[in-house]
DSSP file (Angstrom, degrees, kcal/mol; ACC not computed):
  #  RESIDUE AA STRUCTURE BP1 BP2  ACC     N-H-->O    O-->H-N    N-H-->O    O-->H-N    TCO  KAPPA ALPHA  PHI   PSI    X-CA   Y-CA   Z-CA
    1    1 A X              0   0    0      0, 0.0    29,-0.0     0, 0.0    42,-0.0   0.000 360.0 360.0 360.0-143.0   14.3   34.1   14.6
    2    2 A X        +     0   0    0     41,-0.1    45,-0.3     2,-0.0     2,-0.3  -0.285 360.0 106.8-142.7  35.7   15.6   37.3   12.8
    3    3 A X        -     0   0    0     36,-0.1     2,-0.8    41,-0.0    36,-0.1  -0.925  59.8-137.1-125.7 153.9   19.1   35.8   11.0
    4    4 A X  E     -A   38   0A   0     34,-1.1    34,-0.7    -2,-0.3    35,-0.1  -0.755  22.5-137.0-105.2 121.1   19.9   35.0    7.9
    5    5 A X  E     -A   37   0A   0     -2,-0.8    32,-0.2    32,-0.2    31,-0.1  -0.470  15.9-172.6 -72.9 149.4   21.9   31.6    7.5
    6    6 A X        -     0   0    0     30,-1.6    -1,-0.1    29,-0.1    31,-0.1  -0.473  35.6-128.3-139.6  67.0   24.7   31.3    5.4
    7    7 A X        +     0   0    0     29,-0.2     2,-0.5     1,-0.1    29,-0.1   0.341  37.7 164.3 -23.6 103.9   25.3   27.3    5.6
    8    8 A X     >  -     0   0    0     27,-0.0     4,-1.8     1,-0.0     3,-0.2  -0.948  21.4-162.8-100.6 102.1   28.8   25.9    6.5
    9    9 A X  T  4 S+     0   0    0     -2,-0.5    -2,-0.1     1,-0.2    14,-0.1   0.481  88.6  61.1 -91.1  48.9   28.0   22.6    7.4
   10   10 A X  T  4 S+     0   0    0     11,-0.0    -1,-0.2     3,-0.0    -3,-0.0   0.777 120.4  31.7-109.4 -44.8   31.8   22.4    9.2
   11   11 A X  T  4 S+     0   0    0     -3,-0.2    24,-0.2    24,-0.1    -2,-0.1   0.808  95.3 117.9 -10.2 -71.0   30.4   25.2   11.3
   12   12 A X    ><  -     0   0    0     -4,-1.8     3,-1.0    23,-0.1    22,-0.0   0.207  44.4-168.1 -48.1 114.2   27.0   24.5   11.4
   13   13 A X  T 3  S+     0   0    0      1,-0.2    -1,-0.1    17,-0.1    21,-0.0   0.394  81.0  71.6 -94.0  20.0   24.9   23.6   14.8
   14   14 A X  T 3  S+     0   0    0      2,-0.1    11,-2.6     1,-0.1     2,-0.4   0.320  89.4  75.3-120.8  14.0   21.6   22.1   13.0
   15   15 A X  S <  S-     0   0    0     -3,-1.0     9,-0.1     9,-0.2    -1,-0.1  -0.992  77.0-121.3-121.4 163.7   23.2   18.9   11.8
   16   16 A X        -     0   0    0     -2,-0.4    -2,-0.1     4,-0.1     9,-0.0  -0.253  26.6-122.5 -57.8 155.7   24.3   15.7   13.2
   17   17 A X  S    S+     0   0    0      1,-0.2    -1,-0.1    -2,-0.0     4,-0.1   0.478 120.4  37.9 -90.3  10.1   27.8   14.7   12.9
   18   18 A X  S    S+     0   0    0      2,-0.1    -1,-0.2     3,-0.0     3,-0.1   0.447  99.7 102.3-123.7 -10.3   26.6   11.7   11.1
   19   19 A X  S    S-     0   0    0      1,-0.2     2,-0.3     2,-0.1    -4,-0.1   0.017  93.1 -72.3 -72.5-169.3   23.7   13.5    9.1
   20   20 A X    >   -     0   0    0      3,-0.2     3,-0.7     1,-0.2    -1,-0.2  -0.641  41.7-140.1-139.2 135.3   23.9   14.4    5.5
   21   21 A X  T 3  S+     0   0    0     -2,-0.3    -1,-0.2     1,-0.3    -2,-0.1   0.985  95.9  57.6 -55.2 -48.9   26.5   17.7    5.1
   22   22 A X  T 3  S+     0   0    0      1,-0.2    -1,-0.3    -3,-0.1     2,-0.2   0.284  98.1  65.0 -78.3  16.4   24.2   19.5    2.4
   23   23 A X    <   -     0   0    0     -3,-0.7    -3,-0.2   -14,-0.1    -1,-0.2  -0.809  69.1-147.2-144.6  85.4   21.1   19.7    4.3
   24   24 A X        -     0   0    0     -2,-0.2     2,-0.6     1,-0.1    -9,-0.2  -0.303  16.3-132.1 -75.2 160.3   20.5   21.7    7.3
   25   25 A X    >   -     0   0    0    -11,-2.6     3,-3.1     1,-0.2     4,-0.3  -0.535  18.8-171.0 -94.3  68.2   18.1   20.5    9.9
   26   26 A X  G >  S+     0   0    0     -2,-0.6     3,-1.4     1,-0.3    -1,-0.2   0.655  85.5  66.0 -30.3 -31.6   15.9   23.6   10.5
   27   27 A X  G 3  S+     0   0    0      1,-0.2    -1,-0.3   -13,-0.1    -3,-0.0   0.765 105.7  43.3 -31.4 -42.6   14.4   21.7   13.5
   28   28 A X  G <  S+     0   0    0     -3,-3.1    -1,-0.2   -14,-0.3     2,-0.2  -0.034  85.6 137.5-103.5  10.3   17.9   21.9   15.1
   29   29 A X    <   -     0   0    0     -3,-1.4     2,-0.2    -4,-0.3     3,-0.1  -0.573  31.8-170.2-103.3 161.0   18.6   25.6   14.2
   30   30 A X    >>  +     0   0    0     -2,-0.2     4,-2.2     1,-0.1     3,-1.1  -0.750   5.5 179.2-148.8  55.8   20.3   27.9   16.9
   31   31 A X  T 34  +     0   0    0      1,-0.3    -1,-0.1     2,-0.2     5,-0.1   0.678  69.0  50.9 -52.4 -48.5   20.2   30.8   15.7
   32   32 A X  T 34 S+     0   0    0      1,-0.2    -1,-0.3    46,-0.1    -3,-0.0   0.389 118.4  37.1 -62.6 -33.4   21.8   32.7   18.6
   33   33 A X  T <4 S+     0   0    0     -3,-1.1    -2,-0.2    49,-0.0    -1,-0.2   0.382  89.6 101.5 -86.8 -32.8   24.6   30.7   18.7
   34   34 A X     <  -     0   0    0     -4,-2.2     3,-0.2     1,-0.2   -22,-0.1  -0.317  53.5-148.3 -68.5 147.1   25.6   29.6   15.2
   35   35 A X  S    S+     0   0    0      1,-0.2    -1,-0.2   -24,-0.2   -23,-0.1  -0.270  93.7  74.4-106.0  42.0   28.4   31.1   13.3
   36   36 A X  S    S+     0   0    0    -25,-0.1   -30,-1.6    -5,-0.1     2,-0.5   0.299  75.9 113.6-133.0  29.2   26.9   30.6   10.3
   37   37 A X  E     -A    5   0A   0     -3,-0.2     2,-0.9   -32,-0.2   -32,-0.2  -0.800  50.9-158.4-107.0 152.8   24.6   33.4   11.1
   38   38 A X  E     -A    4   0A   0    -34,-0.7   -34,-1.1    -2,-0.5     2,-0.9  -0.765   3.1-159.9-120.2 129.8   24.7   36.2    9.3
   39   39 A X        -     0   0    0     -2,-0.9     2,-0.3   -36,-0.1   -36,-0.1  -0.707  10.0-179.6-108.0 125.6   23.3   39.7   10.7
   40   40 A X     >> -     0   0    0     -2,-0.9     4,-2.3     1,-0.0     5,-0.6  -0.836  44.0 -99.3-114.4 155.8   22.5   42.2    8.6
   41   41 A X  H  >5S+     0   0    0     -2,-0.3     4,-1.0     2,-0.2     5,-0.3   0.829 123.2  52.7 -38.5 -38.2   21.3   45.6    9.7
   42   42 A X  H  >5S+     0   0    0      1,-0.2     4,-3.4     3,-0.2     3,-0.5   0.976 108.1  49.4 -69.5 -52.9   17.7   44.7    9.0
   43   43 A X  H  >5S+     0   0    0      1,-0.2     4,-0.9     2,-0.2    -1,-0.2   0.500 109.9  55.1 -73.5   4.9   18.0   41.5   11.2
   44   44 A X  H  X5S+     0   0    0     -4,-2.3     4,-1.4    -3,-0.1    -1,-0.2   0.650 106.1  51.5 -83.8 -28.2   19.7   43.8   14.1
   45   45 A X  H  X<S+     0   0    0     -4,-1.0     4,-1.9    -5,-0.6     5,-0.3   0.928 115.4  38.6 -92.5 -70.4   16.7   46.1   14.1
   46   46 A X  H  X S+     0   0    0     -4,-3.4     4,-1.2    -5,-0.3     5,-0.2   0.907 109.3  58.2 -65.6 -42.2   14.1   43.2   14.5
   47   47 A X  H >X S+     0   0    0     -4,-0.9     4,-2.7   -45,-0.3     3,-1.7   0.995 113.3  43.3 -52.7 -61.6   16.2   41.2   16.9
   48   48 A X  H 3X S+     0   0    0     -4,-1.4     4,-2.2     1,-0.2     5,-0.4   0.911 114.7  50.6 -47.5 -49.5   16.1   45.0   19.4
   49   49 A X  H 3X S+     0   0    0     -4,-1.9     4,-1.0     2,-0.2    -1,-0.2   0.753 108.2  46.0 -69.5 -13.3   12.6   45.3   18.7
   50   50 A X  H <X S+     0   0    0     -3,-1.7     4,-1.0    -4,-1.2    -2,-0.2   0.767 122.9  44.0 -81.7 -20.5   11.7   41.4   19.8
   51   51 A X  H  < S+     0   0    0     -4,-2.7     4,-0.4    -5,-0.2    -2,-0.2   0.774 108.3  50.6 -73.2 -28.9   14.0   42.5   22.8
   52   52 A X  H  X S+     0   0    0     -4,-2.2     4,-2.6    -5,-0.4     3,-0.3   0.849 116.8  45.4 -79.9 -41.5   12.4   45.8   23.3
   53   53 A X  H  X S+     0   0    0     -4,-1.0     4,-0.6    -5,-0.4    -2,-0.2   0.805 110.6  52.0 -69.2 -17.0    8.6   43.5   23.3
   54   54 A X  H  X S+     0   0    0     -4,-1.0     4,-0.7     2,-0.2    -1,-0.2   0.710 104.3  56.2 -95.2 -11.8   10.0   40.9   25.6
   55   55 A X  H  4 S+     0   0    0     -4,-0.4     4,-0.4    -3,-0.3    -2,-0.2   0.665 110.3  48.7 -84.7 -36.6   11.0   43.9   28.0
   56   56 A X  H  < S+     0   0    0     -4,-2.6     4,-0.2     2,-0.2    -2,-0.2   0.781 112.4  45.4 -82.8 -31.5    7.2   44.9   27.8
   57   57 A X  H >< S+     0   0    0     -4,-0.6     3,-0.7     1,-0.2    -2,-0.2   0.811 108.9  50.5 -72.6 -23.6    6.0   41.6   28.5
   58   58 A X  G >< S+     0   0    0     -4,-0.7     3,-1.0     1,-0.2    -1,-0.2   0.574 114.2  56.9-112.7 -21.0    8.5   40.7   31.6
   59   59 A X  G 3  S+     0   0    0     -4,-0.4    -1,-0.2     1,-0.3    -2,-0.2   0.563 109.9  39.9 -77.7   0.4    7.1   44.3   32.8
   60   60 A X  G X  S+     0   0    0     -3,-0.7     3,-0.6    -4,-0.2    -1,-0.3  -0.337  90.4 122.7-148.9  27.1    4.0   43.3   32.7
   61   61 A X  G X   +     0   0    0     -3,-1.0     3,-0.9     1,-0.2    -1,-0.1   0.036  37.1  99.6 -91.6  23.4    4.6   39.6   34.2
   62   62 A X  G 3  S+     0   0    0      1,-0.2    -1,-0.2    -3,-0.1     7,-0.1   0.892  86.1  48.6 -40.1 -54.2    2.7   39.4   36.7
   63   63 A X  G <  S+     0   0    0     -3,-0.6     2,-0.4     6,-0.0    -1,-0.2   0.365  85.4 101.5-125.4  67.6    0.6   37.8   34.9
   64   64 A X  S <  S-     0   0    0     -3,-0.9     6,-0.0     1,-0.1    -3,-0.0  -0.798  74.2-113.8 -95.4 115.5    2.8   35.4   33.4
   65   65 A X     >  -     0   0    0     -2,-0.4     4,-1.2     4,-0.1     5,-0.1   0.007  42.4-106.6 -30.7 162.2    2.9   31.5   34.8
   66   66 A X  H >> S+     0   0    0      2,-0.2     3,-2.3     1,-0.2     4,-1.0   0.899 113.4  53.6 -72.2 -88.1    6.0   31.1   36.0
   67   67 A X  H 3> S+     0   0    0      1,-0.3     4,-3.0     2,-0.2     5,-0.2   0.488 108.1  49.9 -17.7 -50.6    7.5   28.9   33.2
   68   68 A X  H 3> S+     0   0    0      3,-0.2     4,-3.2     2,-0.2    -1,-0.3   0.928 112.3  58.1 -57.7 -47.7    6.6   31.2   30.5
   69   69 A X  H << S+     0   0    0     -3,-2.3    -2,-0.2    -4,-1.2    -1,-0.2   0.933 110.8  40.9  -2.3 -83.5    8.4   33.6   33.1
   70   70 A X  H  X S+     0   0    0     -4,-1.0     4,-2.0     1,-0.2     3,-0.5   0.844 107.1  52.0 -28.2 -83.8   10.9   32.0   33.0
   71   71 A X  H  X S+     0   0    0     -4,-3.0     4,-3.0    -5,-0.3     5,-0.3   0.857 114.6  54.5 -67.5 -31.4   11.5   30.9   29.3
   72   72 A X  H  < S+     0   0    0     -4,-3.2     4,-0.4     1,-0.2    -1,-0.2   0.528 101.2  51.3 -90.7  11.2   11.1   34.6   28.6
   73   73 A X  H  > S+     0   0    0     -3,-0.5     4,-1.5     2,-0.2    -1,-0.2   0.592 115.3  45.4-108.4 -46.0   13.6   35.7   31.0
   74   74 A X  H  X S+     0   0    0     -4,-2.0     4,-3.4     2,-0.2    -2,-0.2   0.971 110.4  53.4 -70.6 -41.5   16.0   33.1   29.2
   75   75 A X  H  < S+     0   0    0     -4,-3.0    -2,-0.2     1,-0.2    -1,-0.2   0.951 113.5  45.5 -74.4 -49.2   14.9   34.2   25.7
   76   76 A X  H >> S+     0   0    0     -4,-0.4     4,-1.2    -5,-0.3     3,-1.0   0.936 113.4  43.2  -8.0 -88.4   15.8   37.9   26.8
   77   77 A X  H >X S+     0   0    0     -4,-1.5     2,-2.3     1,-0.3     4,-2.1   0.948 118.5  45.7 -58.6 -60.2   19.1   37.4   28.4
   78   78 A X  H 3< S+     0   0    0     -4,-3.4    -1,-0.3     1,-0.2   -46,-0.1  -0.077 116.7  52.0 -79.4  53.3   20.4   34.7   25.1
   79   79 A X  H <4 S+     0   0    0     -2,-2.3    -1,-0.2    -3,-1.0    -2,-0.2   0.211 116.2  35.0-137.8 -17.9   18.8   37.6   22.9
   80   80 A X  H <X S+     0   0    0     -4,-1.2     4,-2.3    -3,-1.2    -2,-0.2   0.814 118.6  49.8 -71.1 -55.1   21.0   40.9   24.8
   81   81 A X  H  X S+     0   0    0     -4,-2.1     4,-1.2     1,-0.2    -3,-0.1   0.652 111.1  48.5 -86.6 -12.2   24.2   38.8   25.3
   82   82 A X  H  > S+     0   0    0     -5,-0.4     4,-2.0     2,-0.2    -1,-0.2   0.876 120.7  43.3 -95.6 -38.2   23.7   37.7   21.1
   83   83 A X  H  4 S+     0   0    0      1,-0.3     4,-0.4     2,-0.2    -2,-0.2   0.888 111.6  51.3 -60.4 -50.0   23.2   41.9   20.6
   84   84 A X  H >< S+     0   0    0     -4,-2.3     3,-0.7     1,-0.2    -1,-0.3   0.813 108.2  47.3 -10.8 -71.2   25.7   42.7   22.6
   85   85 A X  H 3< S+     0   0    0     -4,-1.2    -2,-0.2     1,-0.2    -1,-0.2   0.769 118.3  50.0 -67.5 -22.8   28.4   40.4   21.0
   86   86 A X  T 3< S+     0   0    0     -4,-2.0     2,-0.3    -5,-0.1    -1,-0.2   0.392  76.6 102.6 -97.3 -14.0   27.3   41.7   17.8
   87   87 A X  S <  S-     0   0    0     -3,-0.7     3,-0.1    -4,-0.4     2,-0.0  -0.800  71.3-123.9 -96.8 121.4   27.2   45.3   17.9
   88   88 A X        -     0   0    0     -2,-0.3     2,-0.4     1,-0.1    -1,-0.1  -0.191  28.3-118.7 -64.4 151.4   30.0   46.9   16.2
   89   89 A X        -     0   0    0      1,-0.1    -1,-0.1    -2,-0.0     3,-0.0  -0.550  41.7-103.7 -81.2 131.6   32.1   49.5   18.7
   90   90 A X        -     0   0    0     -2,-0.4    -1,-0.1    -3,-0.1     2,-0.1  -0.292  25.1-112.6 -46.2 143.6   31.9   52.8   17.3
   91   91 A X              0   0    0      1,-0.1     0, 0.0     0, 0.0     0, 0.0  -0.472 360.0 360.0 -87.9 163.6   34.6   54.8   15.5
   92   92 A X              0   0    0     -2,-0.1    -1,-0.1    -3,-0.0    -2,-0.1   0.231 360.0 360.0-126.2 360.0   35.6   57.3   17.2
């Protein structure tokens, strides 16, 4: 994805609670969910533009399988609600 980690592993959702602290499992990484992500402006701007390209594909789903459908409907939604949470309020 489009975050930059900054590895707690007391935080951290890509190890085991029995796995080895100083080594995240990139297999396991959660990008969307971890607080050990760190969003910088750059990675705000490429997460809205993979959201603005999954908003052109799901317009254009017709002729999409359902399951890719699907998964891209999830990846959407978990990729709005992350943007959402994430987006500073404005000063007024």
């Amino acid at each position: 994805m489009f975050v930059t980690c900054v590895y707690q592993p007391e935080r951290a959702l890509c190890r085991t609670p029995s796995g080895p602290a100083e080594t995240p499992v990139m297999a396991d990484c959660q990008p969307l969910a971890c607080p050990n992500a760190a969003l910088i402006p750059a990675n705000r701007q490429a997460l809205a533009d993979h959201l603005a390209d999954l908003d052109n594909t799901l317009a254009d789903g017709d002729r999409l399988a359902p399951y890719v459908r699907h998964r891209l409907e999830e990846q959407r939604r978990e990729t709005a609600a992350f943007l959402t949470r994430h987006t500073p309020e404005p000063t007024p």
